[in-house]
C-alpha positions in Angstrom: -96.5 -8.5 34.3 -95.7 -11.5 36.3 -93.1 -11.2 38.9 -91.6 -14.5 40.8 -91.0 -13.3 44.7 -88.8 -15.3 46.9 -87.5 -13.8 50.1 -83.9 -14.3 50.7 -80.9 -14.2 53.4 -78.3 -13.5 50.3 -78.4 -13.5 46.6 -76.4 -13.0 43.5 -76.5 -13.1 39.7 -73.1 -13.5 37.3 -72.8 -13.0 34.0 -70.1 -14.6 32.3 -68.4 -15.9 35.5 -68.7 -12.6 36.6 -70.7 -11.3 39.9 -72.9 -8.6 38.2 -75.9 -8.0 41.4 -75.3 -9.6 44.8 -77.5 -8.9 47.9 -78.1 -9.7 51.1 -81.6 -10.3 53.3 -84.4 -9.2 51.2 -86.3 -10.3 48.0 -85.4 -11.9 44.7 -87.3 -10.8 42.1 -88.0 -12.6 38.4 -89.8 -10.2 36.3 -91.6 -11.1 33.2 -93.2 -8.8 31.1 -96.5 -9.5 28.7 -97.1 -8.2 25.0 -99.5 -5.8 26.4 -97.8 -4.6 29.8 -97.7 -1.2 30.8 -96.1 1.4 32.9 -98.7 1.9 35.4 -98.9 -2.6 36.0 -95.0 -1.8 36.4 -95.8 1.0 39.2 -99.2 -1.5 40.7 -96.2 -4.5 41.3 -93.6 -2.3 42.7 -95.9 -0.8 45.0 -98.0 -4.4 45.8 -94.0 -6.3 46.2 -92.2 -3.5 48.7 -95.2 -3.5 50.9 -95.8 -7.1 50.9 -95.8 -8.4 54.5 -94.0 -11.5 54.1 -91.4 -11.0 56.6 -91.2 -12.2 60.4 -91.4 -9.6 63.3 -91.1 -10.0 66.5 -93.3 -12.6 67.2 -92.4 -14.7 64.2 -95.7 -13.5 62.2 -94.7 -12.7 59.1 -96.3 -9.0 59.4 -93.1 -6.5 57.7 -92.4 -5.8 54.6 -89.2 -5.3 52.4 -89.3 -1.8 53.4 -90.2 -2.7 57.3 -87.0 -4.4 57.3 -84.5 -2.2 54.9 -84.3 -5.2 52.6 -82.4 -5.3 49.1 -83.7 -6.0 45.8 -82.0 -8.1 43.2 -84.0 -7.8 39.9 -83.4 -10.3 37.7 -84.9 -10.4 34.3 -87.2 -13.8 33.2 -89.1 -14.1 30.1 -89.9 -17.8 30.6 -92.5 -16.4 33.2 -95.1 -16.3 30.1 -94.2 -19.8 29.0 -97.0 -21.7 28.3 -96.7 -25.1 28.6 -100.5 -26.1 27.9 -100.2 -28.0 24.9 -97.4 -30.1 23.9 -93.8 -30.6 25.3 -92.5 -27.2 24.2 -93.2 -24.1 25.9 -94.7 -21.4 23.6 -93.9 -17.6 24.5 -96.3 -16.3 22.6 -97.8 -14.3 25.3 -94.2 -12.5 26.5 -93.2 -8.9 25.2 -91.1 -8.6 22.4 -87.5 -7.6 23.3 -88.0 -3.7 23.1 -91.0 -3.5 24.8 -89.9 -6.3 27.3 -86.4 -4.4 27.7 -88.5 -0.6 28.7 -90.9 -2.1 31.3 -87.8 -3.8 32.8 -85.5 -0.8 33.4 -88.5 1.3 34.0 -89.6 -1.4 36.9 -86.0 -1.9 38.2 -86.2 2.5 37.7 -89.4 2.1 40.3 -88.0 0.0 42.7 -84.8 2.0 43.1 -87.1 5.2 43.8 -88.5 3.1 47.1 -85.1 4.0 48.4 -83.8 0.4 49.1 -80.7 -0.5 47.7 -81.7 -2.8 44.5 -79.0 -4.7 41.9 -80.1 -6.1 38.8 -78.7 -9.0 36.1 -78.3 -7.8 32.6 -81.2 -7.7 30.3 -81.5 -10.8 28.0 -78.2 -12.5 29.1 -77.1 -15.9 30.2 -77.2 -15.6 33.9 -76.3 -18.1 36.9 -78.3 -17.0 39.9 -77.9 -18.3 43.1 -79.9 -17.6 46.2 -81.0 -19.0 49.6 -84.5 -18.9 49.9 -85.7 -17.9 53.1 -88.1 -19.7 55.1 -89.1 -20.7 52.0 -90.8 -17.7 50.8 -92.1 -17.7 47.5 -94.8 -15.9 45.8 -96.2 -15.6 42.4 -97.4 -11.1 41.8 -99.2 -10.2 38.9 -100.5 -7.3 37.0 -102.7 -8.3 34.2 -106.0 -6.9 33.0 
């Protein structure tokens, strides 16, 4: 699994001009999810993303984490994440789950986060989404879970 991290003051996803996740101050997250993923690299990134310490204390040291802070979640579903763009001008997704696989690991991730007790919204699974965000600081990471 691959998960694109960017901390954030506010956040939101529509769907067909519709508002379908909105947050405030904590992390964006777009999750993508490899042919041979599993549940416990699901469980390893949840853990790894709620205690990363990529938010500012006191002294302006980034030295908190999501859950530090009470930060929200907005979990946002990204299969480009395995694009590889190696060869050619066309991205190849050969690496990505197929849609089943791809769809468990997702609600099964977004099922982890939401058992870290922080309040966490979601886009829809394989939809068209707009998502909008300020980036804070900027704050971007790449997390992964591979063998």
């Amino acid at each position: 699994m691959r998960v694109l991290v960017q901390r954030v003051s506010e956040a939101s996803v529509k769907v067909a001009g519709e508002v379908v996740g909105q947050i405030g101050p904590g992390l964006l997250l777009f999750v993508g999810v490899k042919r041979d993923d599993t549940t416990a690299r699901a469980r390893q990134l949840v853990q790894k993303i709620t205690n990363l310490r990529i938010f500012t204390d006191g002294e302006g040291k980034m030295n908190r984490s999501l859950l530090d802070v009470s930060g929200e979640l907005l979990v946002v579903s990204q299969f480009t994440l395995y694009g590889n763009t190696s060869k050619g001008n066309r991205p190849s997704y050969s690496d990505a789950a197929d849609r089943d696989l791809a769809h468990d690991l997702y609600e099964y991730f977004v099922g982890q986060c939401r058992a870290t007790a922080v309040r966490v919204e979601t886009g829809i699974f394989q939809a068209h989404m707009e998502v909008s965000l300020v980036n804070e600081g900027p704050v971007t990471l790449m997390c992964y879970a591979e063998s």
